[in-house]
N, C-alpha and C positions, 0 to 999 in steps of 0.2 A: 707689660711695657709701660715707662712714664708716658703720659700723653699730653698734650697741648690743648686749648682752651679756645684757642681761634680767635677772631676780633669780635667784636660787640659790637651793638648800636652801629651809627653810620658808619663806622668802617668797614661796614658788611660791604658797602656799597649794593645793595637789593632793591633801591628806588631806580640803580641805574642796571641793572641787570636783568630787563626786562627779555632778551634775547636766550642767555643764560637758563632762566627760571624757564621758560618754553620748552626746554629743550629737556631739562630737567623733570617737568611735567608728564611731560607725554613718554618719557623714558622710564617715572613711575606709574602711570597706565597702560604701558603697555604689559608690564610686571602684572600688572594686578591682572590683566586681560588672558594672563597665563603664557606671555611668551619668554622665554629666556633672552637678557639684553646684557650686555656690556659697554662700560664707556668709561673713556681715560680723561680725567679733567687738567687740563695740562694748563700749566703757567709759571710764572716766575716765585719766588719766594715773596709772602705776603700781601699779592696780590688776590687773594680772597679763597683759594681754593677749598680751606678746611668751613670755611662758612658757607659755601655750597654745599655740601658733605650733609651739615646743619640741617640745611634747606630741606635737602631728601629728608632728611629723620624726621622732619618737623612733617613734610606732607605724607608720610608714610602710613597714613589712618588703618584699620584692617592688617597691615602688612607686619612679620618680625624685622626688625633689625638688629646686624649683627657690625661691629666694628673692630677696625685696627689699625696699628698704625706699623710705620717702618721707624725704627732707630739705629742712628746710625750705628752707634757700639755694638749694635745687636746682627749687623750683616755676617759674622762670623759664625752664628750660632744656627744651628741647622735645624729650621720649622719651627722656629720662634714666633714668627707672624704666623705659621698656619695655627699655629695650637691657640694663642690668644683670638683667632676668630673663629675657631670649631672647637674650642671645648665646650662651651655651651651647650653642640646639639650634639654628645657624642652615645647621646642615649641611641640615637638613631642608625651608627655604627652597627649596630647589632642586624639592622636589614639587611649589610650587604654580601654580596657572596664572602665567602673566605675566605678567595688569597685577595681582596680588596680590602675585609674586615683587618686580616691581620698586617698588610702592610701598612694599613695607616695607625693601628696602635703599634706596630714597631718605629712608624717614622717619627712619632708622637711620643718613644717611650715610654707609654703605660704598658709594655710587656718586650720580652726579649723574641729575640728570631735573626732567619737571616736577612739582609741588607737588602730592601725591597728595593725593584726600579722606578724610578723618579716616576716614569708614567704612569706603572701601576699604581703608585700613589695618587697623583692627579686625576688617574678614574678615581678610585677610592672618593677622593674629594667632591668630583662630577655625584656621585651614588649618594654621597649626604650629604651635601646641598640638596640635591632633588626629593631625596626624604624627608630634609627638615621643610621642605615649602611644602609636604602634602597637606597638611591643615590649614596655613596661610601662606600665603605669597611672602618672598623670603626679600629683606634689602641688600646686601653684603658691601659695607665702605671699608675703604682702603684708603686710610691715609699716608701721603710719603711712597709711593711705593718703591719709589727709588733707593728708597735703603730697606728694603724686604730683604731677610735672608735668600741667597740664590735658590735655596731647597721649595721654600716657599711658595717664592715667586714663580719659579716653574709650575709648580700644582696648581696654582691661583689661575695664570695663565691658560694654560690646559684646561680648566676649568670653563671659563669664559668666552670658552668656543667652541662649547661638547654639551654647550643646558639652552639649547633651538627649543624646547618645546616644554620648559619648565617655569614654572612662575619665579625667579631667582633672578633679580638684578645684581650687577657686580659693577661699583663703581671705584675707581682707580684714581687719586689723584695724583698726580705727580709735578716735579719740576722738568724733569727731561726725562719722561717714561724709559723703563729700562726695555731689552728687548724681548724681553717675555709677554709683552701685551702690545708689541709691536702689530700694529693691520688692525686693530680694534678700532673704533668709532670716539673719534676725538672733539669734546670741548672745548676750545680755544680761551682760555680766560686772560681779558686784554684787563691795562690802568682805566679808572672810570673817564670819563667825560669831563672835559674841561670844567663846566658848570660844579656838579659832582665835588670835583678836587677840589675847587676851588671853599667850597662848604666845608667840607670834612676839613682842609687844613686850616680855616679861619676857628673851625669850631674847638682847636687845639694850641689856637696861640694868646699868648697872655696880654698882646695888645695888638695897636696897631699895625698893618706893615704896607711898605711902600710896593705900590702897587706892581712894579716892573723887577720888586724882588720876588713878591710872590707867585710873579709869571712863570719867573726863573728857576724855582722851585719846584712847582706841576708839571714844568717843563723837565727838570731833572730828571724827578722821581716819576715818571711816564704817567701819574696817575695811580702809582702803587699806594691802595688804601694802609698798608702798613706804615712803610715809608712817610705818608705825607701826617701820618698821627705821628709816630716816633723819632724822626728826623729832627723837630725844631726840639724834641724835649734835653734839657740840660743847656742849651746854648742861651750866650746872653743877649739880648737885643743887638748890640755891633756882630755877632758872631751872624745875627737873626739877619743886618741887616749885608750883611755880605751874601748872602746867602749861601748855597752850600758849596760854592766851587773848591773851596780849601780842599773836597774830595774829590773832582772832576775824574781823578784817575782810577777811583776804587770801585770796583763793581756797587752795583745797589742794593744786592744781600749784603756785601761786605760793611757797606754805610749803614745798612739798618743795625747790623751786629754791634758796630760799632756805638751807634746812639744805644744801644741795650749795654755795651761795657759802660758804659760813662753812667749810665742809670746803677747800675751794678757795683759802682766805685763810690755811689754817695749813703751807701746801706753802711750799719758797722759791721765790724769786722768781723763779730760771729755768724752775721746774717751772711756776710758773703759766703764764708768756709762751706756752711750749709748748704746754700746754694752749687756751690760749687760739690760739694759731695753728693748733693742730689742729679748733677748733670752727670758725674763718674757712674749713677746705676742708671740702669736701661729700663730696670722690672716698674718702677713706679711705686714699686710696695712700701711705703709708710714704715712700715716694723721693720723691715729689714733696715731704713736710711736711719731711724733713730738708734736703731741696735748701732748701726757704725758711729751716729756722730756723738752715742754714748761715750765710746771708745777716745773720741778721741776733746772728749769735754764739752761740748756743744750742749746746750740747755734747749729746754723747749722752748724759752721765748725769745729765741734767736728767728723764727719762724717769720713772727708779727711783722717787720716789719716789710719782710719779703711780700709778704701780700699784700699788704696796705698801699706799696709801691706795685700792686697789679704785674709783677713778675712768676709771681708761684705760690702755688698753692700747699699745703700740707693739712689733708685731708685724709679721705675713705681715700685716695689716690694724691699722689706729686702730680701736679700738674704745672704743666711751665704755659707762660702765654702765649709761646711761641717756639718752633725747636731753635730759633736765631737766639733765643735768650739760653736754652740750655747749651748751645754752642760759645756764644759769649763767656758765658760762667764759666765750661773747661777751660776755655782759651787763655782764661784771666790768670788760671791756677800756675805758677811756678811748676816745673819739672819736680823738684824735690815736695811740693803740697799732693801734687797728683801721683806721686806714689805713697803718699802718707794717707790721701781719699782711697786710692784702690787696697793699699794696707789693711784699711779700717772693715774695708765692706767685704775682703777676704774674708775676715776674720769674722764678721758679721752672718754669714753666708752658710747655712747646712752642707755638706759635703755631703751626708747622705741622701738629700732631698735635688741638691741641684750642683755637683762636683764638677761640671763643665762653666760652670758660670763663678765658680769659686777658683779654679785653677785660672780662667782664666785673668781677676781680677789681683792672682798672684803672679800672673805674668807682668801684669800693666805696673803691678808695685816692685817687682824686680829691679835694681840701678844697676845691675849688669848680669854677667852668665851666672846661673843657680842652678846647678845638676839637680836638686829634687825638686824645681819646680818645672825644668827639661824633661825631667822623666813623667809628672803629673800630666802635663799636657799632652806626652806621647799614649799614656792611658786612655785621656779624654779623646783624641782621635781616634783610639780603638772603639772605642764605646760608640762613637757619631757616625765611624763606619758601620758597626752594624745594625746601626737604623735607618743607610740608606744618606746618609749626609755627609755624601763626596765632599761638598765646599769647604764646610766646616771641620773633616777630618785634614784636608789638606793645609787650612790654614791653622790649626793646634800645630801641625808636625812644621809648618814652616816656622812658628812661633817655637819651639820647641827647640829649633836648627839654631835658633839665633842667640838662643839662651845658653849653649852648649860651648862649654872652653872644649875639652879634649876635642882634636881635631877629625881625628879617627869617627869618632861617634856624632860629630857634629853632621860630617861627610853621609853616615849612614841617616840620620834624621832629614836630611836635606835631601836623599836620594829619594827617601819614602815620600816625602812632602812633596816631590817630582811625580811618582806615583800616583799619588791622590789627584795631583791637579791636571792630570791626563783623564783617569777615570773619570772626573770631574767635568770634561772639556774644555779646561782652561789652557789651552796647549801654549802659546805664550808663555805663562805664569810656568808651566813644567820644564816649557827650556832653560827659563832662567834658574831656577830652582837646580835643576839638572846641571847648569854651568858653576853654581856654588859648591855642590855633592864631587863633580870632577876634578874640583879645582882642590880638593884636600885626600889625603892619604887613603881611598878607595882599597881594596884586597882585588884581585883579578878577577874574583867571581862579580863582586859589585862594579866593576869597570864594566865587564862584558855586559850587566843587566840596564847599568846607564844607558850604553851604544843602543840596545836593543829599546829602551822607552824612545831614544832619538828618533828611530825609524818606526816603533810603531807611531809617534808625531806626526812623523813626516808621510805615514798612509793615511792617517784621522785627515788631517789638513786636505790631503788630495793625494786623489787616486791614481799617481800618476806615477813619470816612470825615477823617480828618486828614491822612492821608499825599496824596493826588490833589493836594487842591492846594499842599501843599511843592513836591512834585514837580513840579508844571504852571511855579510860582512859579521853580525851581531852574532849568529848560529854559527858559525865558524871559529869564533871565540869562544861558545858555552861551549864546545864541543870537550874540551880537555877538564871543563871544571862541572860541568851539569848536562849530562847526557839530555834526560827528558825534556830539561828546557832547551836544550839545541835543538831537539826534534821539532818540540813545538815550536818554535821560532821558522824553522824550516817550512810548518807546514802555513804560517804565516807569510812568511815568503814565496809560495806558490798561488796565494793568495793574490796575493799585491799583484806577481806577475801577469797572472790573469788576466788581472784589469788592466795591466799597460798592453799584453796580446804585442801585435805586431809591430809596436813603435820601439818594441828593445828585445835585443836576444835573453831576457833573463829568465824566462822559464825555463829553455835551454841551461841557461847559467845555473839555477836553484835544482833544477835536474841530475847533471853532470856532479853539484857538490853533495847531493843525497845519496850519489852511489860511493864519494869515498865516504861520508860520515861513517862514526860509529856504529855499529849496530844497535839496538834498544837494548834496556838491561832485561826486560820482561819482554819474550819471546807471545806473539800471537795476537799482541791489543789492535784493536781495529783502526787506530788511529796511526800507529806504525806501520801497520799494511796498505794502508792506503795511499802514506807519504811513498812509501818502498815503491807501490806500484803506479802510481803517477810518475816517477823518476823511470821506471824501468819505461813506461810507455814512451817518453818521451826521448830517451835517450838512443833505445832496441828498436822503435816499432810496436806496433798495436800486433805482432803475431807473440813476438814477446810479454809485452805489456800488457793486455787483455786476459790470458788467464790470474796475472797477478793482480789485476784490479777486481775480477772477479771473486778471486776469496777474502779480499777485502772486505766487497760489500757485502761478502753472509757473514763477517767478522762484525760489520756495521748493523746487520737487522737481526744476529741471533745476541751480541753482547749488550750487557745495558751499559746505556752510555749516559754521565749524570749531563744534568743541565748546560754548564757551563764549556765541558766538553764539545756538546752538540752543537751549542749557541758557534764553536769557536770554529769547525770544520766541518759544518754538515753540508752548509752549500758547494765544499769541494767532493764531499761524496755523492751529489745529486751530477754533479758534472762527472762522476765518473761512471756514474748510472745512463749517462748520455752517451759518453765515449762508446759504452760497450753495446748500447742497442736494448739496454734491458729496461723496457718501459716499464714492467711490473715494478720494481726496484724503486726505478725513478718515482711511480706516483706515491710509493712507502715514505722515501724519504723525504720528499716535497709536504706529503701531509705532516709527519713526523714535525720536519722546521717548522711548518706554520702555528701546528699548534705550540710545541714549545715555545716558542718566543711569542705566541697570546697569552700562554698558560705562565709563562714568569713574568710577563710584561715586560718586557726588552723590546721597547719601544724602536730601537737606536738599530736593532738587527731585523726587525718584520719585516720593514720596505724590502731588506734583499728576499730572503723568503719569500714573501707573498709574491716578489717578480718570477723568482723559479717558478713558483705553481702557477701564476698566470701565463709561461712557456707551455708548460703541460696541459693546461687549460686546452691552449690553442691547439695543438698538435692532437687532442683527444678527440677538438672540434666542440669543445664545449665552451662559445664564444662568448655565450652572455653570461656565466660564471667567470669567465675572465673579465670582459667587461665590469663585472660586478665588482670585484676583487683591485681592479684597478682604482675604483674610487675610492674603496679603503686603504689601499695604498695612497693614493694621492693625499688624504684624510692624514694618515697617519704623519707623511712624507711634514705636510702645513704645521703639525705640533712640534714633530724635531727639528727642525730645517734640516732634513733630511737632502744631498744634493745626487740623491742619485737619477743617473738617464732613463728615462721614460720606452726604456725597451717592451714590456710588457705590453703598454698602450701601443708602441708602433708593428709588434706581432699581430695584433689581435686587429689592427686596422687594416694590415697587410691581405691578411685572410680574409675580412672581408670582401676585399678589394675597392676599398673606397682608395681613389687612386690621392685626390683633392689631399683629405686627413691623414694616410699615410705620408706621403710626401711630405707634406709642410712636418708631421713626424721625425719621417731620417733626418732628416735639413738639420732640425732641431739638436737630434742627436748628435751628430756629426760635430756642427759648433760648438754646443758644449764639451763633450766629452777631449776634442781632439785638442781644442786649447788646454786642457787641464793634462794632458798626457795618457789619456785612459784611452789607449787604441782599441778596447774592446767596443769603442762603441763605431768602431768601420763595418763591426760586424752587420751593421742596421742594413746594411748593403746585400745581405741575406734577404732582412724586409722586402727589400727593392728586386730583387730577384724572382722573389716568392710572389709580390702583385703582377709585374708584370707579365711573367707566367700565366697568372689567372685570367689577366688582359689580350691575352692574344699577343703582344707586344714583345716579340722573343727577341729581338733583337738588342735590348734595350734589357731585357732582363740578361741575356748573357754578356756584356758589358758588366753589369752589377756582379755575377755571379763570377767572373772572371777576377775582379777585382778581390773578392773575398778569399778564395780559395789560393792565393797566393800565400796565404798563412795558413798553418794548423793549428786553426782555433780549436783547442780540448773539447769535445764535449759535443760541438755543432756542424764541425766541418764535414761530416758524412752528406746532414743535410745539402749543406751549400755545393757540393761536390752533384747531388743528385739536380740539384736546379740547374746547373751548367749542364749540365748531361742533354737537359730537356731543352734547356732553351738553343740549347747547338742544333739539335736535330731539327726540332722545329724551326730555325730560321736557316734551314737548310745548307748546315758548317757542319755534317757530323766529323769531318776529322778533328776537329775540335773538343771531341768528347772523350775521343778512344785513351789518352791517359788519363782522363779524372775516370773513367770508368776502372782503370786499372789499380790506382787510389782508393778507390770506392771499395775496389772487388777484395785490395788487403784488409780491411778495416771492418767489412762486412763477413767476410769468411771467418777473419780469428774471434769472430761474437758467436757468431752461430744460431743467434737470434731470429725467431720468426720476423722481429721488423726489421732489421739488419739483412734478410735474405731475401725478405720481399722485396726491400729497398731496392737490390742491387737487381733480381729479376726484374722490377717494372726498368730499370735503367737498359740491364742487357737489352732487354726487349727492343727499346726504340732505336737500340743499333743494330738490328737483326734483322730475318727474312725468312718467308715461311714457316713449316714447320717448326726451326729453333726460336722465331719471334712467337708463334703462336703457344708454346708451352712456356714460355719463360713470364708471359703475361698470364697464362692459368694461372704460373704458380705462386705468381705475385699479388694474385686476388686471394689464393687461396690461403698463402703466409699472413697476410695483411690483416685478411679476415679474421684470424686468433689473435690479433691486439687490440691496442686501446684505440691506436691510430687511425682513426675512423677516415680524416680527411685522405691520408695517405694511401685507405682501400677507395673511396672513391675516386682519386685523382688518378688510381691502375686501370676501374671499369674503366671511366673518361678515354685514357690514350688505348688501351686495348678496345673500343667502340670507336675511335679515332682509324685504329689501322684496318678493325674489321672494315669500315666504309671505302677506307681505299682499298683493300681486297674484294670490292663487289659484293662482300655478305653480308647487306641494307640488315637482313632480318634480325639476326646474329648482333649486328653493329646495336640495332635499335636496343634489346635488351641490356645489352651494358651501360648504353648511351641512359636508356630511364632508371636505370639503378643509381648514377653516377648521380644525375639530376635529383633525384628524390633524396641523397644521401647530402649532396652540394647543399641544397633550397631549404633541407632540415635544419643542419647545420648553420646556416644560416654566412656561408661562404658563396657570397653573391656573384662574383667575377668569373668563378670558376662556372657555377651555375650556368651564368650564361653564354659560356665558352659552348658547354655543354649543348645547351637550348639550339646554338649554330648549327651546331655537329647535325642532331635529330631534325632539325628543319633538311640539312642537305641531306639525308634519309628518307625524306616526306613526310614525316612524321611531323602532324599540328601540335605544336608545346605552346601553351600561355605564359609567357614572364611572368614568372612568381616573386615574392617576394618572403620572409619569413615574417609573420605578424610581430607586430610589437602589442605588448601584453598591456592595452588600454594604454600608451604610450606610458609606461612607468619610469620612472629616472633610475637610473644606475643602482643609483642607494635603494629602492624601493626595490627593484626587482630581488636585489640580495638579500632584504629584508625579508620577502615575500617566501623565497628559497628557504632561508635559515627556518622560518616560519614553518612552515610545513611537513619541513625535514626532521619535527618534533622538537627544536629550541624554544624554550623559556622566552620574555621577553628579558629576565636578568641575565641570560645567556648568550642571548641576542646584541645586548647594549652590552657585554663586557667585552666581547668577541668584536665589534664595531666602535667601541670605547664612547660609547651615549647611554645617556640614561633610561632609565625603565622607560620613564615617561614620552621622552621622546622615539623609543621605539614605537609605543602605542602612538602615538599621533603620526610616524608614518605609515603603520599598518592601516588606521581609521583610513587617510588616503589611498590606500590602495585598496582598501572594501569599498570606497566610494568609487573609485577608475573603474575596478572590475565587475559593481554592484553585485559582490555578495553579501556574507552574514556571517562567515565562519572560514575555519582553517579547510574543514573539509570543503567547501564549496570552493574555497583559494585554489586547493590542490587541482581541483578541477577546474578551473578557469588557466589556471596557469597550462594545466598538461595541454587544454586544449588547442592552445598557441604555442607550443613548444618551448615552452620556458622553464615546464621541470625540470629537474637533472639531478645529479650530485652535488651533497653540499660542498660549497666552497671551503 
């Protein structure tokens, strides 16, 4: 990329930046100190930031530095700024794992593949960075970052908030940060000091000036060191002595551009072109700008006097003084000059070395639509796709739409370029794109595929109840023109519905439409059985629907299913692993999601996954791997702005029974979700069921559970049905129970499942009496017992040592009552615990409140570490799986040997087991 040269001498203003330099200081010690920092140096244009930038390089003693800048013609090109500030250290590529090594030599172009996820990239980047600092402390400057390719910029991003424990500073300068380094540690860079300006601008003018003009002046330009050097140059003393109001109205970038045009208008005329050809290339390369302005007659001593005027350089690198002067220089170019520049440097330009940058610089010299240079750039977006670079794939194809006479095919480049910029997340930019594609001669199949991007939009944007029926509407449409994609669209629409749940009938709706759709053309795939038997459940009943969800899911764990597939509808088969009571199922496909979307790094789909497994987590009783699991959700959540509900964390807080954290939990949920339309999150009221329960508080828990079970939430409603069951009996309403027990008893019989049938026996039970109570609780300990459901066998002893003590048999009672307690207090399910602990006291039996140890009090992150650790993970396994680097895994390990003073994995193991903190890895 061309770069900039920054101010010199006192325009640095560094005699008055003594605040600045501090901050600056101690942000390169703490680098060298080995910790990972990041900071955005934010300010207005010319107000000093690249000469801060300087500053760092200069005190950087010991330390590598690595640079780059943003340009603005270059925001279209995908990983322009990353490769310009990692090729250097790409020798170091070779350390990292695999699919980290190969998506950044795919996103980088030096090898072919498929189309990595932006995050995997950003580890990737996280992995060498930390490599290239293992010898020295690494600097990494960012200038401009506001015109970084989007590609980029997200990895950079990403980057500078995943290197906690790496010696790698990352600094950022920008004019108005973009939102990829948005929540970083910001430098405020102000105009200097009255005193200050007032030197720097005396030290720039050719004579005297009246004093209250050059108030007026400092006063203008706020103290901008650029500004108050370049502002008086070219003006004549009356112009000097007006001072600068003639612009009062133009911004202060815009005035300074301006004093660079006027500087730029007194060069000859070959000096300008030059310049001006130099601002039309981005690369900075020398040989490539002379090969153009060979082209187009330009001599080499057109140069001189560009420089001599301290404008630009033509060196080992183009370097301009300022990007305000290579902005200037475009500006100045006539429309017909600046396609005669981008002409030149087409032409100038290897196609086989760099065809993306050559296509594009024959778009910019196009004067109107050019079918082969429409179709060049439709190439170039295939290529930028598969390396991973959405942005710039979508902006080739919209550049491509715009070049395009024939209307038919202009329609089809526009709809693609809608496509990209969805994939992309530019959902704006897709509609509008999408409204250009619509508005011309479409075929019925590309009409239907338009509707259907509208409403996948309109589910990216929010998860509410708009998108179900686009979608239902969009599958409805493919159905006569594209079988497959109707289905999947369908099963998108069951999707979406989901999450609206009880604030629209349109599960119902996507239901009802799956049973007239077409049949599949291919008989037996697991993704048409699944949509078949979600329809059929929903429509028939769970005695209908449950065998058909059932060959589903062995259609789901015996066929391979690729990536993309999974990524697209695995979370509806883990819900239908719910529906049916098959917990073995469920924790297949729960691990299955999690790891596929660590293992392609689809950053954009974990949060949901990792919520599943942290459901399963809970219900297994395995609270501190959910806990655990939560903080890398949260983790991951902070680099996508991920905006999904915090279900997970208010399961797992439920179960414990912390009544405080829960609650201020649902609350949370509830607001969020229910403004956005996403009814699923009333479910939280499940949450509130399941604490109060634990609390003794039944009343208050069947209120919650009432409220829930008004809907058939897919997947969860058995449970919520069982907590109303308890909370009735226990707050002494059992008529209240006898139809959700009936509920219960259809949903539970057509599974046939041991926790399906335990379920429904600990329920019968607490409506029952003698004998038929007493076997209906055997059998719900004994069903319980063969699953994973650990909590759901102890919460059977609990109420069956409940009824024993009101039948008089203390002894009897006791034994359950201490199994229940010893399974409650392991588990680390507090509320119930000492529901429990009550019980045995009115038995007579002495019980000490227990509590479940915390593991040297380790933090969330730590304890997961501590797990993975154990569980035989690498530390590159560890940090790929948690998206941190080697390094910083080891420095939280070092912590946790120091909390638990061991010395090793094996002594970990045992420190952990002996507080209960081993388990299954997450």
């Amino acid at each position: 990329m061309a770069a900039h040269s920054g101010i010199s001498g006192p325009a640095a203003g560094l005699t008055d930046r003594a605040r600045e330099r501090g901050v600056l200081d101690r942000f390169v010690a703490g680098v060298r100190a080995g910790e990972g920092r990041a900071l955005v140096v934010r300010g207005e244009p010319g107000v000093g930031k690249t000469v801060l930038l300087d500053y760092v390089a200069g005190r950087a003693r010991g330390c590598q530095v690595a640079r780059a800048a943003g340009v603005q013609s270059e925001m279209e090109l995908a990983f322009a700024g990353l490769h310009q500030l990692c090729a250097p250290m790409l020798e170091h590529a070779e350390s990292l794992p695999v699919p980290q090594r190969a998506a950044l030599r795919t996103a980088l172009g030096l090898s072919a593949g498929p189309a990595p996820d932006r995050f995997l990239v950003g580890l990737a980047v996280v992995g060498l960075l930390s490599e290239a600092a293992g010898e020295r402390p690494l600097l990494c400057l960012i200038d401009d970052q506001q015109w970084l390719d989007h590609a980029s910029a997200q990895a950079l991003g990403f980057a500078a908030r995943r290197l906690a424990a790496d010696p790698v500073g990352l600094v950022f300068a920008a004019r108005v940060p973009g939102e990829d380094v948005t929540g970083l540690a910001e430098l405020v860079v102000e105009g200097l000091a009255e005193d200050d300006a007032r030197e720097l601008l005396e030290s720039v003018l050719p004579g005297p000036l009246d004093e209250r003009v050059r108030d007026r002046v400092i006063a203008e330009t706020r103290g901008n060191p650029l500004a108050l050097l370049e502002l008086p140059r070219g003006l004549t003393p009356a112009q000097l002595t007006g001072g600068f109001g003639v612009s009062d109205a133009m911004p202060l970038d815009g005035r300074i551009e301006e004093s660079f045009a006027r500087q730029l208008e007194a060069l000859p005329a070959q000096t300008q072109r030059l310049v001006q050809l130099a601002a039309a290339d981005p690369t900075g390369d020398p040989v490539l700008v002379w090969r153009a302005a060979g082209r187009l007659a330009i001599g080499a001593g057109a140069a001189g006097p560009a420089t001599e005027a301290g404008l630009a350089e033509f060196g080992a690198r183009v370097l301009f003084r300022h990007p305000l002067v290579r902005s200037a220089a475009y500006r100045s170019a006539s429309v017909q000059t600046r396609q005669e520049l981008h002409s030149a440097l087409a032409e100038a330009t290897d196609s086989a070395v760099d065809p993306e940058r050559r296509a594009w610089h024959r778009a910019q010299a196009a004067p109107g639509p050019d079918e082969k240079v429409a179709a060049e750039l439709e190439q170039c977006a295939g290529r930028a796709q598969r390396r991973g670079g959405l942005a710039a794939a979508a902006a080739f194809l919209e550049r491509s739409a715009g070049l395009t006479l024939d209307p038919a095919r202009r329609a089809q480049r526009a709809l693609a370029a809608a496509q990209a910029k969805y994939r992309a997340g530019a959902l704006d930019a897709a509609l509008g794109l999408l409204a250009m594609a619509q508005a011309g001669p479409l075929d019925e199949l590309q009409r239907a595929r338009g509707e259907r991007l509208r409403a996948q939009v309109a589910f990216a944007s929010n998860h509410g109840r708009d998108a179900p029926p686009l979608l239902l509407s969009a599958a409805r449409q493919l159905e006569a023109l594209d079988v497959p994609l109707a289905r999947e669209t369908y099963l998108e629409a069951f999707t979406a519905a989901l999450f609206v749940g009880r604030l629209s009938p349109a599960v119902e709706d996507v239901a009802r439409a799956v049973r007239r759709a077409p049949q599949p053309l291919i008989q037996g795939r697991a993704s048409d059985l699944l949509l078949d038997g979600l329809a059929l459940l929903v429509t028939d009943g769970y005695a209908a629907g449950t065998p058909a969800l059932k060959r589903a899911l062995l259609a789901v764990l015996s066929q391979e299913i690729s990536a993309e597939e999974g990524l697209s509808w695995l979370w509806l088969a883990e819900r239908a692993a719910m529906a049916v009571w098959d917990d073995e199922t469920w924790h297949v496909l729960a691990s299955r999601h999690v790891k596929l979307a660590r293992d392609a790094g689809a950053l954009s789909e974990l949060p949901l996954a990792v919520r599943s497994r942290i459901l399963l987590h809970s219900h297994s009783g395995e609270l501190e791997q959910g806990a655990a699991l939560i903080a890398e959700a949260q983790a991951v959540a902070g680099v996508t702005g991920s905006h999904l509900a915090p279900y997970g964390a208010t399961g797992v807080a439920a179960w414990r029974g912390r009544e405080a954290e829960a609650t201020a939990l649902i609350q949370a949920n509830m607001d969020s979700v229910t403004s956005r339309g996403e009814g699923r999150g009333v479910t939280s009221q499940y949450s509130a069921a399941l604490l109060y329960n634990g609390l003794g508080r039944y009343d208050k828990a069947l209120a919650a559970a009432e409220q829930v079970c008004e809907y058939d939430d897919v997947g969860v409603l058995g449970w919520e049905l069982a907590e109303l069951i308890e909370a009735a009996v226990r707050s002494g309403k059992p008529a209240r129970a006898s139809e959700p027990l009936r509920r219960l008893s259809e949903m539970t019989r057509a599974s046939g499942t041991d926790w399906a049938l335990g379920t429904e026996a600990r329920s019968r039970a607490l409506l029952s009496e003698g004998e038929t109570a007493d076997h209906s609780y055997r059998e719900a300990i004994e069903r319980l017992g063969r699953t994973r459901m650990r909590p759901a066998l102890a919460r059977a002893h609990l109420v069956y040592g409940e009824w024993l003590r009101r039948e008089n048999r203390r002894k009897d009672a006791r034994a359950e009552l201490r199994t229940a307690h010893d399974l409650f207090t392991t588990m680390g399910i507090e509320a119930f615990a000492e529901r429990t602990r009550h019980e045995l006291l009115a038995t007579g039996e002495t019980v000490r409140k227990r509590t479940v140890e915390t593991a040297g009090e380790l933090t969330a992150q730590e304890a997961h570490i501590a797990r993975l650790a154990v569980d035989g993970r690498t530390n590159v396994e560890i940090g790929a799986q948690l998206f941190l680097s080697t390094r910083t895994v080891e420095w939280h390990l070092s912590k946790v040997y120091t909390k638990l003073g061991v010395g090793s994995r094996r002594e970990l193991r045992q420190a952990l087991t002996s507080v209960g903190q081993a388990g299954p890895p997450a």
